[in-house]
NUSETI-421791 format. One record per atom (N, C-alpha, C, O): residue number from 1; y, x, z; atom name; residue in one letter. Coordinates in steps of 0.05 Angstrom, whole numbers. Layout:
% NUSETI-421791
i/c2/c1/c3/at/aa
NUM/Y/X/Z/CA/A
...
% end
This chain:
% NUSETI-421791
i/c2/c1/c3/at/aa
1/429/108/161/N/X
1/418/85/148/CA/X
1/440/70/132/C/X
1/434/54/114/O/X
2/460/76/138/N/X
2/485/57/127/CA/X
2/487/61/94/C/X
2/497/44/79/O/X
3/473/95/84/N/X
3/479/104/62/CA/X
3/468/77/51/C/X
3/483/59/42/O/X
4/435/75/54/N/X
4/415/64/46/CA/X
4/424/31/40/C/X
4/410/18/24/O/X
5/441/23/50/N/X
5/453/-4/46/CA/X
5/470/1/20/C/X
5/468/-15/1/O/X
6/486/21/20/N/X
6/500/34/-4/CA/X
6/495/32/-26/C/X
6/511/26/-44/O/X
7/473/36/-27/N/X
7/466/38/-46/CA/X
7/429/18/-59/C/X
7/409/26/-71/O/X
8/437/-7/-46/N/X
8/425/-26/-48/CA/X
8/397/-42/-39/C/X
8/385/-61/-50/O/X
9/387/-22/-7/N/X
9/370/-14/1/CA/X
9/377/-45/28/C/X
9/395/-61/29/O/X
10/353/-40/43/N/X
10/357/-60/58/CA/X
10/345/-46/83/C/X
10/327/-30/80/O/X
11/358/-55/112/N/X
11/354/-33/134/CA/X
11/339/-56/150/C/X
11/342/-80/146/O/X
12/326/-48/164/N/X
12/321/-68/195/CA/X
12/340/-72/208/C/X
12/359/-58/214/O/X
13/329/-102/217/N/X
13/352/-99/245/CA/X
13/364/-74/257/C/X
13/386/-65/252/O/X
14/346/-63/275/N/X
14/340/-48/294/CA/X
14/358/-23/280/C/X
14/375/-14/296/O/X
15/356/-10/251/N/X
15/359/12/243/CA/X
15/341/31/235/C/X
15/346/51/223/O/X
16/315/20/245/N/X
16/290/48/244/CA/X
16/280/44/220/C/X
16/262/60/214/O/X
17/288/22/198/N/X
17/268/29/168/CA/X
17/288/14/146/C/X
17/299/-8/145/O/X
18/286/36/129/N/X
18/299/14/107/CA/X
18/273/8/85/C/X
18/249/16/85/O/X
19/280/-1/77/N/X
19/261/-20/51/CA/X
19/281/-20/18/C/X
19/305/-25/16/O/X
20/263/-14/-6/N/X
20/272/-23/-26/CA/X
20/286/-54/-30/C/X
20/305/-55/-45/O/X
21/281/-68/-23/N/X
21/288/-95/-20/CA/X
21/288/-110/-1/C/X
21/274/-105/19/O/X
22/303/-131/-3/N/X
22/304/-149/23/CA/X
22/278/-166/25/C/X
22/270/-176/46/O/X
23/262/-171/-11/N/X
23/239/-174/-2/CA/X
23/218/-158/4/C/X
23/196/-166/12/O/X
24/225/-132/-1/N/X
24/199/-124/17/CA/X
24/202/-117/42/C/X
24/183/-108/56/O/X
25/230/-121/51/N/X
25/238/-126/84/CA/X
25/225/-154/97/C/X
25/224/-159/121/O/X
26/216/-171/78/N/X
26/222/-191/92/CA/X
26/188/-195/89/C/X
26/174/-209/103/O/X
27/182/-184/72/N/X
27/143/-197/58/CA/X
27/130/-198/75/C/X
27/114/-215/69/O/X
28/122/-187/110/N/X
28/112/-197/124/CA/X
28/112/-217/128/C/X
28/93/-231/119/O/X
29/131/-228/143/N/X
29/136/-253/150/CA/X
29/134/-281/128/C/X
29/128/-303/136/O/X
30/140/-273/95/N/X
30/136/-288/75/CA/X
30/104/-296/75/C/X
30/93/-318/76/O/X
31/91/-259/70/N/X
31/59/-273/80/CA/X
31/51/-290/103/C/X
31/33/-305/97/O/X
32/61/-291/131/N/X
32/51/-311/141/CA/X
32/54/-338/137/C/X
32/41/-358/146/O/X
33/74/-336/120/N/X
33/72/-370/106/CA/X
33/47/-384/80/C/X
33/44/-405/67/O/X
34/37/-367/81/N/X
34/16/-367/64/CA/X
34/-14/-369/79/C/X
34/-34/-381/72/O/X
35/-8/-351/102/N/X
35/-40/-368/117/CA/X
35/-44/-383/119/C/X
35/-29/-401/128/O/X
36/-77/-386/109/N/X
36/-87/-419/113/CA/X
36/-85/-430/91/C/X
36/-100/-450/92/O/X
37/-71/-427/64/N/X
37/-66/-439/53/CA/X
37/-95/-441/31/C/X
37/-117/-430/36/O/X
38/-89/-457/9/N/X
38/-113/-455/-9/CA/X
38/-116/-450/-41/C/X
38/-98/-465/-50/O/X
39/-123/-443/-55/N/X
39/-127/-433/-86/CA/X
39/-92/-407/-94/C/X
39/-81/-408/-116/O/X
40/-86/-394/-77/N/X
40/-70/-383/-79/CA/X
40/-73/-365/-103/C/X
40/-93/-352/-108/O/X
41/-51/-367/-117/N/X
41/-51/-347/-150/CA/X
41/-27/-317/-143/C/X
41/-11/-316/-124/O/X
42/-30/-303/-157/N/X
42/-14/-274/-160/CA/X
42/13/-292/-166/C/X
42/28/-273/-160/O/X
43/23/-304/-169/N/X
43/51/-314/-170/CA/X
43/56/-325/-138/C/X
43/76/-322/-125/O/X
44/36/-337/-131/N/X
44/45/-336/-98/CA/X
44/47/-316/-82/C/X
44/51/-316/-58/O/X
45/46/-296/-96/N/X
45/47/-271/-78/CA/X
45/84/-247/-90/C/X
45/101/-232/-80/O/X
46/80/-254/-104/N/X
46/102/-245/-121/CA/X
46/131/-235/-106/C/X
46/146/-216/-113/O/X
47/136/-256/-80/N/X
47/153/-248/-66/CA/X
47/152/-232/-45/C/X
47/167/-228/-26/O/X
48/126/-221/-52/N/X
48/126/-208/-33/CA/X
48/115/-174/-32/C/X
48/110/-157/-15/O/X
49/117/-176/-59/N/X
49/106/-150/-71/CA/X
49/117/-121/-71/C/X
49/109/-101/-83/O/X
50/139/-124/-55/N/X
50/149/-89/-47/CA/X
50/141/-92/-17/C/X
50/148/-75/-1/O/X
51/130/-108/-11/N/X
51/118/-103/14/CA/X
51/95/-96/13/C/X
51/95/-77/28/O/X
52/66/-100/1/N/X
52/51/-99/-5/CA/X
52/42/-82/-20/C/X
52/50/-86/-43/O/X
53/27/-62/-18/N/X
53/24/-29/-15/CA/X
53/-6/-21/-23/C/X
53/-23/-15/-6/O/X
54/-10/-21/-54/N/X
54/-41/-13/-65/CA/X
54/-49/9/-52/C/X
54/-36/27/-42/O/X
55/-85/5/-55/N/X
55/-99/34/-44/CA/X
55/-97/52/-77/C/X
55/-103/44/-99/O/X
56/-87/80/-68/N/X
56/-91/100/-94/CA/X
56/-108/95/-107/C/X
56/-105/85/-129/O/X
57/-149/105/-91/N/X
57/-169/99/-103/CA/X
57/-181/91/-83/C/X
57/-175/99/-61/O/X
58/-211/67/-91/N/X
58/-223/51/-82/CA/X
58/-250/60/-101/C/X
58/-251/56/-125/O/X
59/-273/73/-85/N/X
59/-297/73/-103/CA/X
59/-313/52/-74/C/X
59/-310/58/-51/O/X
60/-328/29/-86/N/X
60/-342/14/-76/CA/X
60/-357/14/-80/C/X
60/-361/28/-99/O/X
61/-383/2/-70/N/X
61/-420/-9/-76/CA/X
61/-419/14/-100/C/X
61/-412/6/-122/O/X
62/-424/38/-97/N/X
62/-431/57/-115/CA/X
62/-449/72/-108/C/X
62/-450/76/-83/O/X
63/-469/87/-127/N/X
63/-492/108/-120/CA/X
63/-490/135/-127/C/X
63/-475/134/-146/O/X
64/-495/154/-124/N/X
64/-502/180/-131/CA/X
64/-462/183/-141/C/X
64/-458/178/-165/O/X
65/-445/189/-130/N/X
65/-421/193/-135/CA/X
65/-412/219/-125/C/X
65/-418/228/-103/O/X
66/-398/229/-142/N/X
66/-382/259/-131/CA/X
66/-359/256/-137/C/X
66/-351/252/-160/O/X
67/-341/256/-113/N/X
67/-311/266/-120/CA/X
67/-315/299/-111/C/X
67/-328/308/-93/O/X
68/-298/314/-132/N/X
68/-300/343/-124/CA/X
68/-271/352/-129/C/X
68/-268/346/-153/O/X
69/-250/363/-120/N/X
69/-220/374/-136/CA/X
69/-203/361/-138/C/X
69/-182/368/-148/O/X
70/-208/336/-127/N/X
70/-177/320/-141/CA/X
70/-155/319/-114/C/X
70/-158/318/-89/O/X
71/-135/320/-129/N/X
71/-109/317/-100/CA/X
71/-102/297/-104/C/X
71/-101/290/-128/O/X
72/-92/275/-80/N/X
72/-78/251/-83/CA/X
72/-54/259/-68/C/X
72/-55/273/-48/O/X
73/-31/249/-80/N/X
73/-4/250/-74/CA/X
73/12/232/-75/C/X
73/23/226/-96/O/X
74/19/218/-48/N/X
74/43/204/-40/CA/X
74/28/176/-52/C/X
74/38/165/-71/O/X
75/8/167/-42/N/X
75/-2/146/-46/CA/X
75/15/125/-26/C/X
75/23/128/-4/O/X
76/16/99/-47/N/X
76/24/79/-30/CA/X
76/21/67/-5/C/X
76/34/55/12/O/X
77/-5/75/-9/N/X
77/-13/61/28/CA/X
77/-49/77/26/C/X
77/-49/100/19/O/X
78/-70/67/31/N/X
78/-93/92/32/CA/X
78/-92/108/10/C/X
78/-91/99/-13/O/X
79/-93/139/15/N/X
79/-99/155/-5/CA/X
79/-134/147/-25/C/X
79/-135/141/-49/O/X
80/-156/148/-9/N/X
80/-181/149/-21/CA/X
80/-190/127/1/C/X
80/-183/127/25/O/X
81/-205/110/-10/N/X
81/-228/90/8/CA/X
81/-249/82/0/C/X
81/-251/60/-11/O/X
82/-263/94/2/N/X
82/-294/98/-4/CA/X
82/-305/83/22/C/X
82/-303/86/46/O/X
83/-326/53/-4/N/X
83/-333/36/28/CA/X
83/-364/30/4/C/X
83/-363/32/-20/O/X
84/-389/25/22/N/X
84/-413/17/20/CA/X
84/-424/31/-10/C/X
84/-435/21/-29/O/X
85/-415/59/-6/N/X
85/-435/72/-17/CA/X
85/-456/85/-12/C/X
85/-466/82/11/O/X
86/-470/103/-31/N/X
86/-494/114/-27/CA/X
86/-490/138/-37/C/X
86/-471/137/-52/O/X
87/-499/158/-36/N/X
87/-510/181/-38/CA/X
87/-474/195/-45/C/X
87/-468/212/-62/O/X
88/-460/185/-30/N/X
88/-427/200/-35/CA/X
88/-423/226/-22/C/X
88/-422/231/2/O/X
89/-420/247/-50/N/X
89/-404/269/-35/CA/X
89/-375/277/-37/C/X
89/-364/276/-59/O/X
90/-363/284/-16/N/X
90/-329/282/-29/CA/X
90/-328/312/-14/C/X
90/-334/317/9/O/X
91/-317/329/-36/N/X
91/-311/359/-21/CA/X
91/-285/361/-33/C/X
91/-273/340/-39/O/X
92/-272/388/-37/N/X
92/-252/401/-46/CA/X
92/-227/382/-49/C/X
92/-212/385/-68/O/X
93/-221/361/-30/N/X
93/-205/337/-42/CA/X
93/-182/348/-19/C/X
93/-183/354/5/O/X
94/-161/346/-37/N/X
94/-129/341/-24/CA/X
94/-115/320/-20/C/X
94/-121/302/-36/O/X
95/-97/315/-4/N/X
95/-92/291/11/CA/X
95/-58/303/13/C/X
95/-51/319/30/O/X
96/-44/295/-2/N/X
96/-9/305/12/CA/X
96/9/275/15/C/X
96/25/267/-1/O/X
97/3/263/39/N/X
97/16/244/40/CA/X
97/40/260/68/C/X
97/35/272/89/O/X
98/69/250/52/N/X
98/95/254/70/CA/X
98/87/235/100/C/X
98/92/248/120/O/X
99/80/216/103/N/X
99/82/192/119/CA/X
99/58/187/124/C/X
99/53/167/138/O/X
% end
């Protein structure tokens, strides 16, 4: 882990994870300062954004949909999330996440 400091990375305490940044080492804990709070904008979140980890794809409230062939690779955090659809078929789909 020591490389990883080397070269401008940020480790846990502990040793078990490094992080691109110290803020996205730290963005948990930044988000809990934000619970509760009210009319929050994308600049309040800002510090916290190498922590915070998009879904690849999101098909929602959709009908008659086919995913057929596609590979997702090394998605940030969910590869595919398919929520309150209808008539969804998903076949032939690849998934290569390292983690």
């Amino acid at each position: 882990m020591e490389r990883f400091s080397k070269i401008g990375r940020c480790v846990s305490k502990d040793g078990s994870m490094w992080w691109p940044t110290k803020q996205g080492m730290d963005g948990e804990d930044f988000l809990k300062t934000l619970k509760g709070k009210k009319d929050l904008t994308e600049a309040d979140y800002a510090p916290a954004k190498d922590f915070l980890r998009p879904i690849m794809v999101i098909v929602a409230n959709s009908k008659n949909v086919l995913i057929d062939g596609p590979t997702f690779k090394n998605s940030p955090n969910f590869a595919f999330n398919p929520k309150s659809c209808t008539n969804l078929i998903i076949r032939n789909v690849k998934i290569e996440n390292e983690y």
